[in-house]
Each structure stands twice: as structure tokens, then as C-alpha cells.
LOKE-974706 format. One record per residue (C-alpha): x, y, z; residue in three letters. Coordinates in steps of 0.02 Angstrom, whole numbers, plus 32768, in hexadecimal, padded with zeros to 4 digits. Layout:
residues N
{{X, Y, Z}, ala}
...
end
This chain:
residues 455
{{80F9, 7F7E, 7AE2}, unk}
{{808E, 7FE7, 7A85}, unk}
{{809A, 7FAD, 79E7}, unk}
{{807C, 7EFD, 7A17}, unk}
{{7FD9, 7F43, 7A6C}, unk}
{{7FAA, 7F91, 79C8}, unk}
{{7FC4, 7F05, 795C}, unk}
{{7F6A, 7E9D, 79D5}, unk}
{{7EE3, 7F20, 79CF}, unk}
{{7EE9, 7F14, 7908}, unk}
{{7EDA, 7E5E, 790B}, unk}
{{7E32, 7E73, 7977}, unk}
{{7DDB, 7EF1, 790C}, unk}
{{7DFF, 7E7D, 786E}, unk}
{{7DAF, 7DDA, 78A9}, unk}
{{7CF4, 7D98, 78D2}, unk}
{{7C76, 7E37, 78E8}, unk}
{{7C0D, 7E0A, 7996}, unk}
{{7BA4, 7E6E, 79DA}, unk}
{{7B6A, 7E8F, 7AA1}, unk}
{{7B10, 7F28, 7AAA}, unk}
{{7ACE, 7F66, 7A14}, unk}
{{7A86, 7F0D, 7966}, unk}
{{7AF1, 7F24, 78D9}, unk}
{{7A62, 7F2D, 784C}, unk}
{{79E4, 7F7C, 78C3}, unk}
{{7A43, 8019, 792D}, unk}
{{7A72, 80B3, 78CA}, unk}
{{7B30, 80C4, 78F8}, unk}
{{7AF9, 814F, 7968}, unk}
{{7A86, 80D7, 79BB}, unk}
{{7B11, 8038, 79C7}, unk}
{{7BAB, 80D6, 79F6}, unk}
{{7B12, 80FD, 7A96}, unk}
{{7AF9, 8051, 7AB3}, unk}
{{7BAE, 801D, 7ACA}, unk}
{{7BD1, 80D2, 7B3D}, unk}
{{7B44, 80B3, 7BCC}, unk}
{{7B6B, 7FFF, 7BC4}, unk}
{{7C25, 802B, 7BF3}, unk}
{{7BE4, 80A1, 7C73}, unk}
{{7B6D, 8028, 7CB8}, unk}
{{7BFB, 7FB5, 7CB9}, unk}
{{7C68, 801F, 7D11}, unk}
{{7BF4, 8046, 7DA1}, unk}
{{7BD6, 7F95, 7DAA}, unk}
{{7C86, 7F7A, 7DEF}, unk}
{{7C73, 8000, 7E62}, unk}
{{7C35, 7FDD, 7F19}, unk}
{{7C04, 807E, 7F33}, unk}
{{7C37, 8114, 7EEF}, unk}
{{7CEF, 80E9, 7EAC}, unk}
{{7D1F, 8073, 7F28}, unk}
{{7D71, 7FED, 7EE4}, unk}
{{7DA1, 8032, 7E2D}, unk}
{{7E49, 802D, 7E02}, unk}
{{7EAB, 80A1, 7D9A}, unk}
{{7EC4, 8024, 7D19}, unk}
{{7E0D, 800C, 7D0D}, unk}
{{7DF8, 80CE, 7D03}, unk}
{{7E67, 80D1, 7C75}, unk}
{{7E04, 8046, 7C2A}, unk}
{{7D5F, 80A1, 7C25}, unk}
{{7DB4, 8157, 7BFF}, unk}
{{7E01, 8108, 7B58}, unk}
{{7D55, 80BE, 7B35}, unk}
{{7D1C, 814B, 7B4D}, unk}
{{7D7C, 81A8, 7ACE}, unk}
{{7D6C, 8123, 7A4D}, unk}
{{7CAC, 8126, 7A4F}, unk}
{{7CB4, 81FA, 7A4D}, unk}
{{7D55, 81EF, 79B2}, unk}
{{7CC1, 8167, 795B}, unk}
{{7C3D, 81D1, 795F}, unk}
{{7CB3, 827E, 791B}, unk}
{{7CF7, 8236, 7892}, unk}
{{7C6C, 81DB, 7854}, unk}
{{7BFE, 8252, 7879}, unk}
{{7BA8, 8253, 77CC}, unk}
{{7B83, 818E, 77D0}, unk}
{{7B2A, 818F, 7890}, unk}
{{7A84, 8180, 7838}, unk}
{{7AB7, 80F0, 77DC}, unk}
{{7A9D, 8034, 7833}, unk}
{{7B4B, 8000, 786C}, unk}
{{7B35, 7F79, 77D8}, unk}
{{7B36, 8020, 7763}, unk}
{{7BCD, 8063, 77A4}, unk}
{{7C83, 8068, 778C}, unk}
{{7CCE, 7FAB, 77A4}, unk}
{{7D45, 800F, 781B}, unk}
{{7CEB, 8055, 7873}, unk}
{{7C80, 7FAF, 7889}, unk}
{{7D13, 7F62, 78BE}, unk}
{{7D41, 7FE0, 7943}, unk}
{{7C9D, 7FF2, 7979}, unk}
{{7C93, 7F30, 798C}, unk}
{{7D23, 7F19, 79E2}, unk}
{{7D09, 7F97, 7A6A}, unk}
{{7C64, 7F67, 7A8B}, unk}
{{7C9F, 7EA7, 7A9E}, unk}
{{7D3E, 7EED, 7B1A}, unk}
{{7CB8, 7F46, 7B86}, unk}
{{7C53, 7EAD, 7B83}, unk}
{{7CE2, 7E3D, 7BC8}, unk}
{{7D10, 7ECE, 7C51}, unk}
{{7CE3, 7E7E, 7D0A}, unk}
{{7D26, 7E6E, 7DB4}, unk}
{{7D7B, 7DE3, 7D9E}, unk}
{{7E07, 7E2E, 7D30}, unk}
{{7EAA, 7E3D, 7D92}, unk}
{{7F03, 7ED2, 7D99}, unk}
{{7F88, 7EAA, 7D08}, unk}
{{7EF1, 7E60, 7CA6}, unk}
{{7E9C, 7F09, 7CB3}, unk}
{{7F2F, 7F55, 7C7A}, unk}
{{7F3B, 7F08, 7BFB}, unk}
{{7EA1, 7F2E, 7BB8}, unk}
{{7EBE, 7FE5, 7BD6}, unk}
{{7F53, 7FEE, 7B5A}, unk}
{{7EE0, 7F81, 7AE4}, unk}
{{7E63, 8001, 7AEF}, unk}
{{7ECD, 8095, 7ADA}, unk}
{{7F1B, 803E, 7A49}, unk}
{{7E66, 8020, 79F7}, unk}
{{7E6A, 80DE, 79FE}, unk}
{{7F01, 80FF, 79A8}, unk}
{{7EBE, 807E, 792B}, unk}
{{7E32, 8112, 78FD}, unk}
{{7E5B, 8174, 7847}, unk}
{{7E95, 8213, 7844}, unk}
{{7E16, 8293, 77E9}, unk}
{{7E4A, 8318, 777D}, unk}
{{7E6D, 83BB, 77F3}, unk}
{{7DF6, 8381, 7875}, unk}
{{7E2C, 8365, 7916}, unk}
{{7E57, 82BE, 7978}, unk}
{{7E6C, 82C5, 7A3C}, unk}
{{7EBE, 8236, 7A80}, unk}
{{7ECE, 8246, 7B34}, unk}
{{7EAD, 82BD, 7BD7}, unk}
{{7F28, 82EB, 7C40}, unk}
{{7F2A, 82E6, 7CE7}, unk}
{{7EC4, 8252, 7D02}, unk}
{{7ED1, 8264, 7DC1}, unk}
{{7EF8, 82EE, 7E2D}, unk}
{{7F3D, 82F9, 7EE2}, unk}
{{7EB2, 833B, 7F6D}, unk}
{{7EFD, 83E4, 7FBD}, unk}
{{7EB2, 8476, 802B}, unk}
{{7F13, 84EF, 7FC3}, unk}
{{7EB0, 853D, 7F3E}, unk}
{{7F19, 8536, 7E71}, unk}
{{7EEA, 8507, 7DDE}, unk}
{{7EEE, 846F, 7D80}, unk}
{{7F36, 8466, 7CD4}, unk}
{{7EE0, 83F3, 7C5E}, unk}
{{7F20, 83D8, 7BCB}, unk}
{{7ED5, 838B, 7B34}, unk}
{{7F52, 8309, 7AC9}, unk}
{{7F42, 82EC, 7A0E}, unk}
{{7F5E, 8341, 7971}, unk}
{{7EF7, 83ED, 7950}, unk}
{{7F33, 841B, 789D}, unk}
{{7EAB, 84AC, 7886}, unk}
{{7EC5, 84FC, 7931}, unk}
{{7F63, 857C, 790C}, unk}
{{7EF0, 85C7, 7886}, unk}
{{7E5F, 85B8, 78DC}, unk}
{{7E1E, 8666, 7945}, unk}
{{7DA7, 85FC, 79A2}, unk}
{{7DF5, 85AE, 7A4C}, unk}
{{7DD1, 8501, 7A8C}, unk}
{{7D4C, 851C, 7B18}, unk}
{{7D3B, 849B, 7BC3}, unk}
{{7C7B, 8497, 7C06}, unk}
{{7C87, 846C, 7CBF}, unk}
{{7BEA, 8487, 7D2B}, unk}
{{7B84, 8515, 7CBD}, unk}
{{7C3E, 8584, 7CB0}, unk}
{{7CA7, 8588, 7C1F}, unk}
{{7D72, 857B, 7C1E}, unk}
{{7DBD, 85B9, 7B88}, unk}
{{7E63, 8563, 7B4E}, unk}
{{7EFF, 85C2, 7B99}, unk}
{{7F6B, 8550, 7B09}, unk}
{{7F4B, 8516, 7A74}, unk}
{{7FDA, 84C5, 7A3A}, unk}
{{8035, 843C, 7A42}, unk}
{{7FB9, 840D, 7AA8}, unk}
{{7F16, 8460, 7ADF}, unk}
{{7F1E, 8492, 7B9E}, unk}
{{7E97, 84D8, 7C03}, unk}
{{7EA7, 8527, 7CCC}, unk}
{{7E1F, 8509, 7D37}, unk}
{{7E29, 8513, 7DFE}, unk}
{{7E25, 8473, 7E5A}, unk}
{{7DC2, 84AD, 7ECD}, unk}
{{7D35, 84D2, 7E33}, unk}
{{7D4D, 841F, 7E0B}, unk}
{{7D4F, 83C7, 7EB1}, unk}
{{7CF5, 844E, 7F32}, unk}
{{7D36, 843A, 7FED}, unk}
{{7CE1, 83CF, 8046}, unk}
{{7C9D, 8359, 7FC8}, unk}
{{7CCE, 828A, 7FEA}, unk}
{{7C95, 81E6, 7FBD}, unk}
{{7CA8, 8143, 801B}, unk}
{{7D38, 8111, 7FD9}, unk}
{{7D9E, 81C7, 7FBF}, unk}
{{7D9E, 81B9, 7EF3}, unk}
{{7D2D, 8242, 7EB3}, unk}
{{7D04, 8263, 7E02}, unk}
{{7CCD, 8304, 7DA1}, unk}
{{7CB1, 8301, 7CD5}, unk}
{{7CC1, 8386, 7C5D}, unk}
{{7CBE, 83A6, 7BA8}, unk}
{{7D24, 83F6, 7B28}, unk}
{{7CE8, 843E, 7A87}, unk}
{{7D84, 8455, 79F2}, unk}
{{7D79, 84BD, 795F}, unk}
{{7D8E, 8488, 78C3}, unk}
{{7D91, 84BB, 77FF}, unk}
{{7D0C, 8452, 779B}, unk}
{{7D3F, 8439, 76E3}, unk}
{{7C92, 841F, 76B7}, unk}
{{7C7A, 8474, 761D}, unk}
{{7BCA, 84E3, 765B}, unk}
{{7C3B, 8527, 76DD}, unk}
{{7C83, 8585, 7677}, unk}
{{7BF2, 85F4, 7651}, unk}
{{7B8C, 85D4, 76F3}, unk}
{{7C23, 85D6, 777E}, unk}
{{7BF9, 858D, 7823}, unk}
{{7C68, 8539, 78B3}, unk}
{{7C6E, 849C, 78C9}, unk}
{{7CAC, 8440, 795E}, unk}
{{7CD5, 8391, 79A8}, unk}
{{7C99, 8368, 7A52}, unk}
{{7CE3, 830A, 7AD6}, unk}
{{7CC4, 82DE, 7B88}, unk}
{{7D62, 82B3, 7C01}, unk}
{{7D6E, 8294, 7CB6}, unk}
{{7DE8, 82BC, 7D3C}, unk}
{{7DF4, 8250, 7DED}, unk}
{{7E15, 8293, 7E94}, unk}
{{7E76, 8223, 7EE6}, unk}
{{7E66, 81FE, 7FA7}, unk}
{{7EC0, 826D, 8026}, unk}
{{7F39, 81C6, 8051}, unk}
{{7F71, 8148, 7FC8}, unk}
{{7F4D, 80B4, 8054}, unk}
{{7F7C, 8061, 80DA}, unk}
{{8044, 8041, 8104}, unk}
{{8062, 7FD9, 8187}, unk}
{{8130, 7FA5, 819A}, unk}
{{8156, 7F05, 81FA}, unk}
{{81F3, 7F1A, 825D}, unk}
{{824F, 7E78, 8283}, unk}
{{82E0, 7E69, 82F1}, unk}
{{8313, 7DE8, 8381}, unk}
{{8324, 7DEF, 8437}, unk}
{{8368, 7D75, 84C6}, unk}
{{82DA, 7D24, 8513}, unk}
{{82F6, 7D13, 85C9}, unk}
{{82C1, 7C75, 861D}, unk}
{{829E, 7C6B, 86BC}, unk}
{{8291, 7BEB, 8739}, unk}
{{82B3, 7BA5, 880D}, unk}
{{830F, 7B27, 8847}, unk}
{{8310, 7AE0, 88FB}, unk}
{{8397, 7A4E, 892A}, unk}
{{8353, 799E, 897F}, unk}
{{8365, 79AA, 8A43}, unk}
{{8422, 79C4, 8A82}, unk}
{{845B, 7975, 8B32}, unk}
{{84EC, 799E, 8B92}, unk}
{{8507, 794E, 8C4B}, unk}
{{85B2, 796B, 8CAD}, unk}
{{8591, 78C2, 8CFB}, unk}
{{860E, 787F, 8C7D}, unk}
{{8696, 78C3, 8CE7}, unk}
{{8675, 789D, 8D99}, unk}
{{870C, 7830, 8DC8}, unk}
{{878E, 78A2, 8E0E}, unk}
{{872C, 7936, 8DA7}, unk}
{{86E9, 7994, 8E58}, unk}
{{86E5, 7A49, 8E24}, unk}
{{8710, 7A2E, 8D64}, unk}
{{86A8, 7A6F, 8CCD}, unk}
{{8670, 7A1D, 8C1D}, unk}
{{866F, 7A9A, 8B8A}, unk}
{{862E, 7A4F, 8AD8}, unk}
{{85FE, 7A94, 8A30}, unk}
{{8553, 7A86, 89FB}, unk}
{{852D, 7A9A, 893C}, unk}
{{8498, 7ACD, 88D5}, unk}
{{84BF, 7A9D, 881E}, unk}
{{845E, 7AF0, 8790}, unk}
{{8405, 7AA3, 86FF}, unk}
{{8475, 7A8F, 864D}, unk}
{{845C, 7B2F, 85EC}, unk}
{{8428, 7B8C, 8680}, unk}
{{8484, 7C0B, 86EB}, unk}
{{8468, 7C30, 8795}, unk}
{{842D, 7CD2, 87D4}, unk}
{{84B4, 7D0A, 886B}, unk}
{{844D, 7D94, 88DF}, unk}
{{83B8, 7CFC, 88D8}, unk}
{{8402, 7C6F, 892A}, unk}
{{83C2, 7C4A, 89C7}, unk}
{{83D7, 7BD5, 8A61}, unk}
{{834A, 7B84, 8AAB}, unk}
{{834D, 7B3A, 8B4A}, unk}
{{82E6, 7AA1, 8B75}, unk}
{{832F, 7A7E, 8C1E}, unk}
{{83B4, 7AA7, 8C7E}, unk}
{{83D7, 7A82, 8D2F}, unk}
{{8457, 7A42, 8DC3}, unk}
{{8469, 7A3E, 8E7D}, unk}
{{84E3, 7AF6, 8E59}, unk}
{{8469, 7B3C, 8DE5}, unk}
{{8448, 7BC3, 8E45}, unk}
{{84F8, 7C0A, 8E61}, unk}
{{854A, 7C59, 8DCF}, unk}
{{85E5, 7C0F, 8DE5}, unk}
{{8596, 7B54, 8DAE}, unk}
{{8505, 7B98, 8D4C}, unk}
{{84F4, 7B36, 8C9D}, unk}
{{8525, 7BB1, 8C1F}, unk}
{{8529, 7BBD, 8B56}, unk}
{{856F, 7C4D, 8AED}, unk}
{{8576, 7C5F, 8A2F}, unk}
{{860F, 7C23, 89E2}, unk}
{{8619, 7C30, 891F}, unk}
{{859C, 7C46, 8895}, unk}
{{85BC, 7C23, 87CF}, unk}
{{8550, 7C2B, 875D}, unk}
{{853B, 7B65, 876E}, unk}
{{8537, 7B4A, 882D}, unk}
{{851C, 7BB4, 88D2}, unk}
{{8576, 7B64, 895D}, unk}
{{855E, 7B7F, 8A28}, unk}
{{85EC, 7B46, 8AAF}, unk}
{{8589, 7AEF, 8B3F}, unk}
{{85D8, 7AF2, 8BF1}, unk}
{{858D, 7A7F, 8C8C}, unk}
{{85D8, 7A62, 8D35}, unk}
{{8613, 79D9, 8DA3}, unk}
{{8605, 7A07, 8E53}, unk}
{{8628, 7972, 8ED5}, unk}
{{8633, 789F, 8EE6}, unk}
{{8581, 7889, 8EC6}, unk}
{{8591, 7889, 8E14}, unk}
{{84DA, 788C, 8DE5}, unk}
{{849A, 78F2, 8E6F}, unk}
{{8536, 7972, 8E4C}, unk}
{{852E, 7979, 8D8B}, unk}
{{84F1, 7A0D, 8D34}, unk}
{{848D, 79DE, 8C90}, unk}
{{842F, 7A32, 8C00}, unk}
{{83C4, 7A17, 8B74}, unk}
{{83B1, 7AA5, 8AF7}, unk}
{{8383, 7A9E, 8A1D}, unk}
{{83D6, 7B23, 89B8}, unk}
{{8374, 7B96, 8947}, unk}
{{8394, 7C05, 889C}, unk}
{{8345, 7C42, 8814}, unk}
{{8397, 7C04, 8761}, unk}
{{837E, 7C63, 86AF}, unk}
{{83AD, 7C3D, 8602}, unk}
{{83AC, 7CB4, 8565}, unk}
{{835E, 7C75, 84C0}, unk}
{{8358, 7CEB, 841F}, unk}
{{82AA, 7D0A, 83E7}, unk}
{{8267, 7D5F, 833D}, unk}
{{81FC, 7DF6, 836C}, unk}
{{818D, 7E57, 82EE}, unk}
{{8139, 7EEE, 8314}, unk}
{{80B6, 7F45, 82A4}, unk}
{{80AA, 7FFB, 8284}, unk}
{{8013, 8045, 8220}, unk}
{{8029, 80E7, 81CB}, unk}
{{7FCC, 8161, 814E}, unk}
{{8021, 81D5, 80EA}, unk}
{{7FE3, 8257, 806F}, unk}
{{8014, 826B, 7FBB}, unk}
{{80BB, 82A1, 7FB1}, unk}
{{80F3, 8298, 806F}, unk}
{{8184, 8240, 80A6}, unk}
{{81B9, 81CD, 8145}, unk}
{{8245, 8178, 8189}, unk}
{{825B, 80D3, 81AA}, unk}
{{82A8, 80AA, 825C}, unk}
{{8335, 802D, 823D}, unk}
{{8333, 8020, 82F8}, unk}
{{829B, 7FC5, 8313}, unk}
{{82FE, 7F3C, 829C}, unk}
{{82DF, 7F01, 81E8}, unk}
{{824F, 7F26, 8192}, unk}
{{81DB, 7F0F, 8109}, unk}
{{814F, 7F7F, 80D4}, unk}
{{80AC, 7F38, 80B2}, unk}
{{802D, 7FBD, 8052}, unk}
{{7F7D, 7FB3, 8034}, unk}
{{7F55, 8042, 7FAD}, unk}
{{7EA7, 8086, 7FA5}, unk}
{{7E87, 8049, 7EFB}, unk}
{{7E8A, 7F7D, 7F5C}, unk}
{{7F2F, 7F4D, 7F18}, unk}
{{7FB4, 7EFD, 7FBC}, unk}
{{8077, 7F0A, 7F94}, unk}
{{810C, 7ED1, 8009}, unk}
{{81B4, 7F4E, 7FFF}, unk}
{{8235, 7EDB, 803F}, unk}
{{82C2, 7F5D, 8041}, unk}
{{82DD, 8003, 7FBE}, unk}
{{827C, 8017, 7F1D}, unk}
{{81C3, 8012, 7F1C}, unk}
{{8110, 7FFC, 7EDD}, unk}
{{8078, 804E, 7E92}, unk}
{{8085, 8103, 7EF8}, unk}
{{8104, 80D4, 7F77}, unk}
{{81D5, 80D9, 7F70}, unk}
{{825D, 80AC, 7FD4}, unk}
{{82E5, 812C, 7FC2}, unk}
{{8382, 814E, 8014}, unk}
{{839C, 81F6, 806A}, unk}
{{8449, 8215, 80C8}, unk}
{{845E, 8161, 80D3}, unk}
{{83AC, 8129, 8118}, unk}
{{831D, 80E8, 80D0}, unk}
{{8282, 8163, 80A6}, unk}
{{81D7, 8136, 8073}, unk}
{{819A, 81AF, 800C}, unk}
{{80E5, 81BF, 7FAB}, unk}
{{80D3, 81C2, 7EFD}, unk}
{{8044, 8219, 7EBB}, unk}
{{8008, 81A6, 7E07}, unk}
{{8076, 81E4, 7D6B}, unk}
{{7FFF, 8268, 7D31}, unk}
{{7FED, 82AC, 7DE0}, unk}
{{8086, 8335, 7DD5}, unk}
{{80AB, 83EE, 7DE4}, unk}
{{80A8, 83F4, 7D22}, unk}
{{7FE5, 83E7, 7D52}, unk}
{{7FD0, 8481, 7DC3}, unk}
{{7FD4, 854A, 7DBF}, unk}
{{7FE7, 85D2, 7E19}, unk}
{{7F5F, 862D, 7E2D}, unk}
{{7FCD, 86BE, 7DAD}, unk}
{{7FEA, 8634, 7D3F}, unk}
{{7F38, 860E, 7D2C}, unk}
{{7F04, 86B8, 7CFA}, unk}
{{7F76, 86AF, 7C7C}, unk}
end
């Protein structure tokens, strides 16, 4: 990937010269290398809200390699900056040209992999720049974020890039931060300097968003081969200003949707139409005799009946032997299914007069009917977890898919293990763990011990 960057990068600096910000045969190259830096700056505050909020980390890496570019520009061509950029090395033109055109076309409305994109473009722009004799050529900072904590250790920052006179140099690397000075603990391969965190980013402190920034600079020795330096020695130096981000105290919002289904319960009454029963029917030679019938509530298809809720209801019920229990109308539960609750009926006959001696009833029948149905339930649970915590997922609640909102405006869906930008899905004894990734640079390579800084 990066050397298709680079050659796209090559391709860039070799075509049209355009220029946004400065004048080509006006501004000194001092002037234009100016120009192009607060126009970047301006540019990046004019995608922030307020504060950080809203700038991602590719867009940070954007402006840091800009950054560098414009600093590496004005170091190695140094003895040209009072020239007008028409004057100058066609190189340097070039570079010039085409970082001032890729911080012109820097908005908003780049998407995330857009951005990107233009991040590695920039960095290879960088790379792009010559290499000078035994000066040096810084090419990155590391970390470019660090994790929020209420412990107090130092943060390593390291300087990458190539340092050829610093093993024979008796002169350390120096970091300015806030009026102190941090002299370089290491030198090589890579210069590395400690400075507490809490120096950097002082308890307390916030912004709307959670992303806080603090700048430094970094002055490297170097030998000059100038040929007057021989006889006059004097240091000389290259400059250079980097940044390092405090990142909020949560990476954003999880929220996991559990899914799982349940048996819907339906529920519902049923009453029969009007039943009649009259002992009339067997009058003729019937004196004394009884009538018992089955009475039957049937419940709707699909439904089933609840048993301890069926109930008789009794309209009317009467005869001339009402009142003695021997010929008093009577009804008693028989048998209930699921599909039908059924009552035996019993009425009298008492004498000749087979109206006048009939016992009769009218009742309705009564139950209450359900039915199951499976239903899809989702349930939302919101969490916030630090940098580096971790958190089970409860398989009980059913399946489950993460949906995370980071703080940097980006929204990702975790369907099952594996992950996104700061969040992973990991097994651990056989169940599924979110844990929080702090960004790449963001690891213990990046912080001391309070005896390790002193040292």
C-alpha cells in the first residue's frame, strides 16, 4: 500500500503547479511555507465544532503529516527561504505546491476512507523530501494519542527518522513544553523523551467533546559542513513542533441489541348461546324420573380452553319441587379439554301434570380461551466503557449485535466476534467479551514508571 501511495504522491508533485494560498513569484518560500501552515490550521479548526469535537484521527494524521512536511521544507531548504518560491528548488516547488493544493481540497465532506486516504498521501509527500548530508530528518511522533488516567507516569515520546550526527554528537535533543525543558533520555534508534502526563494534560482540564490537545517542540543537533564552521563553531539545530491528543475518558457509546423470541399469549372469553333443558319431555309414565344431558362449550380453532375458568351461568331455573333437594335442578362439571368444557344437566319429573310438574332450566356456559404466538423481542442496553476495560456479553438475554458510536462520530454494527475501530469481540472460556482497544499508538510501550522516567 505504501508504495502505491508514494508513487501516487510522485505523480502529484510532477504535474500542473497551482497555487491556493500563497503567490509563487511574489512570497519568499518562508512566506508561501507560513502561508500554507496557518491555512492548514485554519482549516483544521474549521472542521472542528468546538474544541476537537468532531475531528477524526484520520484527519489528525492529515494535519500532523502536513505539518511535518511544511517544518522538513523549511530545514532543508533553509538557505533558499528568502528566495520567491519561483527562485527555488523545482522540488521543493513541487512539494510545496502540492501540499498547499491537498490542504486546499481538505473539508467536511471527505468520508472517513477518503480522509484516509489523504493521510497516507500526505505522509508519503513527506517521505518524498531529500535527504541532506548529516542533517537530520524526523518523520513522525509517536504516540499520537494517549489514554486519560488518574495515575500519574510518564509518557514516552519518541521521535522517528534518521539522526546520522547524533551518536557523535555531545549535545542531546531537547523537548520545550510549557517554559520547561526535557532532555532526550535516548538518542538512538530513535530519539525518546519522558515527560509526565499529568505535565502534559493537568487534571482537571476538558473540552466539549473529551479530545484535548497540547503542542511542543523539539530542537535536534546537528553537524554543519559549512566550511566557516570550521573556524567559527556554533550549533546548529532543526526545529520542529509535534502534538499529542488526549483522548476522551470512554471511546463512545455501545449499545448491544439482544434479540430472542417469546410465546405471545392471547387471550380471550367465550360465552355459549342460551341452553334449555325441560323434563317435560318425559311425562308419560315418567312420575318421579330424572333427565340428565351434556351441555358443551366448544372453543375457537387454535385456541385452548382454560380449565379452573369455566363457568356455569344460570339464566333460570325453576319447578313446582324446586325447593326440595331431592328434585332441585342441578348441573356439575363433567370434562374439560383443551377444545371443549362440558356440564351434565339433571331436571325432574314429579307427577301427571306434565307442565305444571316439570323441572326446567336455562343456563350459557362460560371460559376463558388462549393461544400462544412466537414474537421477536429486542431489548437495548447502553453501556460506556473506558479504554482498556472489558464486559461480557449475556448470551441469555438472546442474540445480539453491538452497535457503537465512537467519540470521533464514526457508527459500526458487531454482528458476532471480531470488531471495529477500538472495540473487539473476543472469546474468553467460551463466551463472548467486549473488550476496548485503545488506537495503535496508545500502548504500554508509551508509558513509565515513575523510576523509569528518571532514568
Amino acid at each position: 500500500m505504501a508504495g502505491e501511495v508514494i508513487g501516487v504522491s510522485a505523480g502529484i508533485i510532477e504535474g500542473a503547479f497551482e497555487c491556493y494560498f500563497f503567490d509563487k513569484k511574489v512570497d519568499k518560500l518562508s512566506e508561501a511555507v507560513d502561508k500554507v501552515m496557518n491555512n492548514a490550521h485554519q482549516r483544521a479548526r474549521s472542521l472542528m465544532e468546538d474544541g476537537f469535537t468532531g475531528l477524526t484521527i484520520q484527519q489528525i494524521d492529515f494535519f500532523n503529516h502536513i505539518d511535518l512536511s511544511l517544518r522538513e521544507i523549511a530545514n532543508i531548504y533553509e538557505n533558499q527561504m528568502n528566495l520567491t518560491v519561483d527562485k527555488v528548488d523545482k522540488k521543493a516547488q513541487g512539494i510545496l505546491a502540492t501540499v498547499d493544493k491537498m490542504v486546499y481540497n481538505c473539508s467536511k465532506a471527505l468520508l472517513s476512507p477518503q480522509m484516509q486516504q489523504m493521510a497516507y498521501e500526505a505522509k508519503a509527500i513527506f517521505n518524498s523530501l531529500p535527504f541532506v548530508d548529516n542533517r537530520p530528518k524526523l518523520t513522525a511522533f509517536f504516540p499520537t494519542f494517549v489514554a486519560p488516567s488518574s495515575r500519574e507516569f510518564g509518557i514516552l515520546i519518541k521521535c522517528v527518522g534518521n539522526f546520522p550526527a547524533l551518536p557523535r554528537s555531545k549535545v542531546k535533543p531537547i523537548l520545550h513544553f510549557n517554559g520547561t525543558e526535557y532532555p532526550s533520555i535516548r538518542n538512538q534508534p530513535d530519539i525518546a523523551f519522558s515527560i509526565p502526563l499529568h505535565d502534559l494534560f493537568p487534571l482537571g482540564g476538558s473540552s466539549v467533546h473529551g479530545i484535548r490537545s497540547a503542542s511542543f517542540d523539539v530542537t535536534i543537533p546537528y553537524q554543519d559542513s559549512w566550511f566557516w564552521n570550521t573556524f567559527w563553531p556554533s550549533q546548529p539545530f532543526y526545529h520542529y513542533q509535534g502534538s499529542v491528543y488526549l483522548l476522551p475518558e470512554s471511546p463512545g457509546k455501545i449499545t448491544i441489541h439482544y434479540t430472542r423470541m417469546r410465546e405471545d399469549v392471547e387471550r380471550d372469553t367465550i360465552k355459549s348461546d342460551e341452553f334449555k333443558q325441560n323434563s317435560r319431555g318425559i311425562h308419560r309414565g315418567g312420575e318421579g324420573k330424572t333427565m340428565t344431558k351434556p351441555h358443551t362449550l366448544q372453543a375457537k380453532p387454535g385456541w385452548k380452553i382454560v380449565p379452573e375458568s369455566v363457568q356455569f351461568h344460570v339464566i333460570d331455573s325453576r319447578g313446582e319441587r324446586e325447593h326440595l333437594d331431592t328434585f332441585k335442578n342441578k348441573w356439575e362439571k363433567h370434562l374439560v379439554t383443551p377444545e371443549q368444557a362440558t356440564y351434565l344437566v339433571t331436571t325432574h319429573y314429579y307427577g301427571a301434570d306434565g307442565g305444571k310438574h316439570a323441572g326446567k332450566i336455562r343456563f350459557k356456559i362460560s371460559a376463558d380461551i388462549v393461544r400462544t404466538h412466537p414474537v421477536t423481542e429486542t431489548i437495548k442496553k447502553e453501556y460506556a466503557l473506558k479504554w482498556g476495560e472489558t464486559m461480557a456479553i449475556d448470551e441469555s438475554k438472546g442474540s445480539w449485535v453491538i452497535h457503537f458510536d465512537s467519540f470521533d462520530g464514526f457508527h459500526h454494527e458487531v454482528p458476532g466476534y471480531g470488531g471495529c475501530r477500538f472495540l473487539r469481540v473476543q472469546s474468553f472460556g467460551g463466551k463472548p467479551v467486549i473488550v476496548m482497544d485503545a488506537p495503535e499508538q496508545v500502548t504500554s510501550n508509551y508509558l513509565l514508571s515513575n523510576e523509569q522516567a528518571g532514568g
